[in-house]
matplotlib code that plots the C-alpha trace (Angstrom):
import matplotlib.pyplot as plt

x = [184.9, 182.8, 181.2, 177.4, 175.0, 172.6, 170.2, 170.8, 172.7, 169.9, 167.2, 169.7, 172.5, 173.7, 173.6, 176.9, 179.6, 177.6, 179.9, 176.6, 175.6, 177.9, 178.5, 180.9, 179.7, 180.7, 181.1, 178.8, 176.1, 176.5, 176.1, 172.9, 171.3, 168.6, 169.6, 166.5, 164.9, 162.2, 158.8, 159.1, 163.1, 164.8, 166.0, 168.9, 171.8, 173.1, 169.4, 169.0, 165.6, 165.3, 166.4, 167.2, 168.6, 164.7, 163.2, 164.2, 163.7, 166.7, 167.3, 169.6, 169.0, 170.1, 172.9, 173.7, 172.5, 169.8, 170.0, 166.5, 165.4, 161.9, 160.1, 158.9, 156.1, 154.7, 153.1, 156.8, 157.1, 160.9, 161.5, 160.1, 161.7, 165.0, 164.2, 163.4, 167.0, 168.7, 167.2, 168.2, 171.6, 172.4, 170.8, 170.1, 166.7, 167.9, 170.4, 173.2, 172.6, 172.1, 175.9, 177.3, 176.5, 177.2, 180.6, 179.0, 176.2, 179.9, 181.4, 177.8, 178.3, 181.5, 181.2, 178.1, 180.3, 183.2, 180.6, 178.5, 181.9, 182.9, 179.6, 179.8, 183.4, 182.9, 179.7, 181.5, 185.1, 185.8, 189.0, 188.6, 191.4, 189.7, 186.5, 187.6, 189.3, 186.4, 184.1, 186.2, 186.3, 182.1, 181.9, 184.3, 182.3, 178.8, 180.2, 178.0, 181.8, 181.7, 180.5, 177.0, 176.3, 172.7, 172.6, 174.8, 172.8, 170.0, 171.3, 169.2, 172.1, 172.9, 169.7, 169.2, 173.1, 174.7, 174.2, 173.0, 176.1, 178.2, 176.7, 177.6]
y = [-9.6, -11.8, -11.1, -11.3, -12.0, -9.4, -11.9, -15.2, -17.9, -20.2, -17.7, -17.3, -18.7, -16.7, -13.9, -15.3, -13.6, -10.7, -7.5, -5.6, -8.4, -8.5, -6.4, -6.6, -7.5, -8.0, -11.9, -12.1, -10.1, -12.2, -14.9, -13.5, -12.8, -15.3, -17.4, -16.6, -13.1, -12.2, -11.7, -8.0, -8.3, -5.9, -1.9, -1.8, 0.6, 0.3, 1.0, 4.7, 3.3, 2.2, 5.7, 3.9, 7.6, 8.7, 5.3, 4.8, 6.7, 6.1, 6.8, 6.8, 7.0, 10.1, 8.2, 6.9, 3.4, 1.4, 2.0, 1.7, 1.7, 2.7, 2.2, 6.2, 4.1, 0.6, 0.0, 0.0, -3.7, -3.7, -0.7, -3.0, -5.7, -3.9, -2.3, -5.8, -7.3, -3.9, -4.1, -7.4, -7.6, -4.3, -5.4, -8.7, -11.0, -13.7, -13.6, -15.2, -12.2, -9.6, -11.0, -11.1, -7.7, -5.3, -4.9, -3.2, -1.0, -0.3, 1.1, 3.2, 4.9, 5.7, 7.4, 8.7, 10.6, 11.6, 13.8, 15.2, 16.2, 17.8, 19.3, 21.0, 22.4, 23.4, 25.1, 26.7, 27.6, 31.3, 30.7, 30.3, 27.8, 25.6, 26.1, 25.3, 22.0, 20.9, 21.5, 19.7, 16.4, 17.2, 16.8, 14.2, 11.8, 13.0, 12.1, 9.4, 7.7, 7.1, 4.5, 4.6, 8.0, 7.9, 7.1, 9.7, 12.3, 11.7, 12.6, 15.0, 17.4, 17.0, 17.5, 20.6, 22.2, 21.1, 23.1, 21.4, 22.9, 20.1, 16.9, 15.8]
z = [5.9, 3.3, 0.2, 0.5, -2.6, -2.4, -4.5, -3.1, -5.3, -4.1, -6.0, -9.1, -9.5, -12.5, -10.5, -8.2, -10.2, -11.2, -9.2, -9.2, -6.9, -4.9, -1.3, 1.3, 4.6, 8.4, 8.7, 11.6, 10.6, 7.4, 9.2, 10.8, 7.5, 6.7, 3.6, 1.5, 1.0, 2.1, -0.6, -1.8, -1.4, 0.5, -0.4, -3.2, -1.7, -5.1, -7.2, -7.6, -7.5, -3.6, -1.9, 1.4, 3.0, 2.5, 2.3, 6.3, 9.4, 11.2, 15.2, 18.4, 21.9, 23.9, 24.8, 21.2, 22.0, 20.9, 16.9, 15.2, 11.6, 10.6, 7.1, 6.3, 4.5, 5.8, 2.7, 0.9, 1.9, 0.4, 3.3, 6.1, 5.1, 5.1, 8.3, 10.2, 8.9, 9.7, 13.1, 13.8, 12.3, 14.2, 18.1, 17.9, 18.1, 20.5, 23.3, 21.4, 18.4, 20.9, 22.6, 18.9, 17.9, 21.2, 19.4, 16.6, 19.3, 20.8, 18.0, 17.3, 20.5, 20.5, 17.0, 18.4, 21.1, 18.9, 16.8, 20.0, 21.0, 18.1, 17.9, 21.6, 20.3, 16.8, 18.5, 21.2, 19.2, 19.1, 17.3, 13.7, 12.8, 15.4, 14.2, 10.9, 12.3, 14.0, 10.6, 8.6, 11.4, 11.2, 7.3, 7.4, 10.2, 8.7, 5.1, 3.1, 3.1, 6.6, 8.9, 10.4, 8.5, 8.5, 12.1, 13.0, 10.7, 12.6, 16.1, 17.3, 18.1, 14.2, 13.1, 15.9, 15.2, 12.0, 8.7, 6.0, 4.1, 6.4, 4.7, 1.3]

ax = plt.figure().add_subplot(projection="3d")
ax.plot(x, y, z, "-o")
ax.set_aspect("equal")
plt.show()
């Protein structure tokens, strides 16, 4: 894990300390990032400002693979430029990239299949403790505290079966 400078020492250096700066990130997909920002910058998560759960169309495969990011607006040039760097850091651009990050398409998937399975039980449960067990494992894997939550929110059998009642 390393501590990445959301505004690059390089572009101000009196920014390096500054906690509302500073994010934790995957060392490899760190090390992916390009060293200077691109002109417009990229979405705040932080900045009430840059909404990035509205701000980006996210999307899986049928199978859960293939993780895509899409600016809502292609004029929103901070929105494209997040997309691009979300799209590399999370499949690659090169075949070295695309090697280094199939752990994390890996990991995508599998949480991808956890939730369709909960999905097809919690939908299918006639007992209610079980029901109850599986919507609690739903709210807790859908939760804006979890990984890959936006991805996961846009499944299609989330956005087809889940109440909105389920997502925080």
């Amino acid at each position: 894990m390393d501590i990445e400078h959301f505004v690059s020492q390089s572009v101000d250096p009196a920014k390096r300390y500054e906690w509302t700066n500073l994010y934790p990130a995957e060392h490899r997909a760190n090390k992916m990032k390009p060293r200077t920002t691109p002109a417009g910058g990229y979405l705040d998560p932080c900045d009430a400002a840059d909404d990035v759960e509205t701000e980006i169309l996210y999307s899986l495969d049928t199978m859960g693979d293939n993780p895509q990011f899409t600016p809502r607006d292609t004029t929103n040039v901070k929105a494209v430029n997040t997309c691009d760097l979300l799209n590399k850091l999370h499949n690659g651009h090169n075949d070295e990239t695309v090697h280094a990050t199939a752990g994390l398409r890996f990991e995508i998937r599998k949480k991808y299949m956890h939730i369709l399975d909960l999905l097809i039980k919690w939908l299918a449960s006639s007992n209610p403790v079980l029901k109850h067990q599986y919507e609690m494992e739903l709210k807790m894997h859908l939760s804006r505290k979890a990984s890959f939550t936006m991805l996961c929110r846009a499944m299609v059998a989330v956005l087809n079966h889940v109440p909105p009642q389920f997502l925080d």
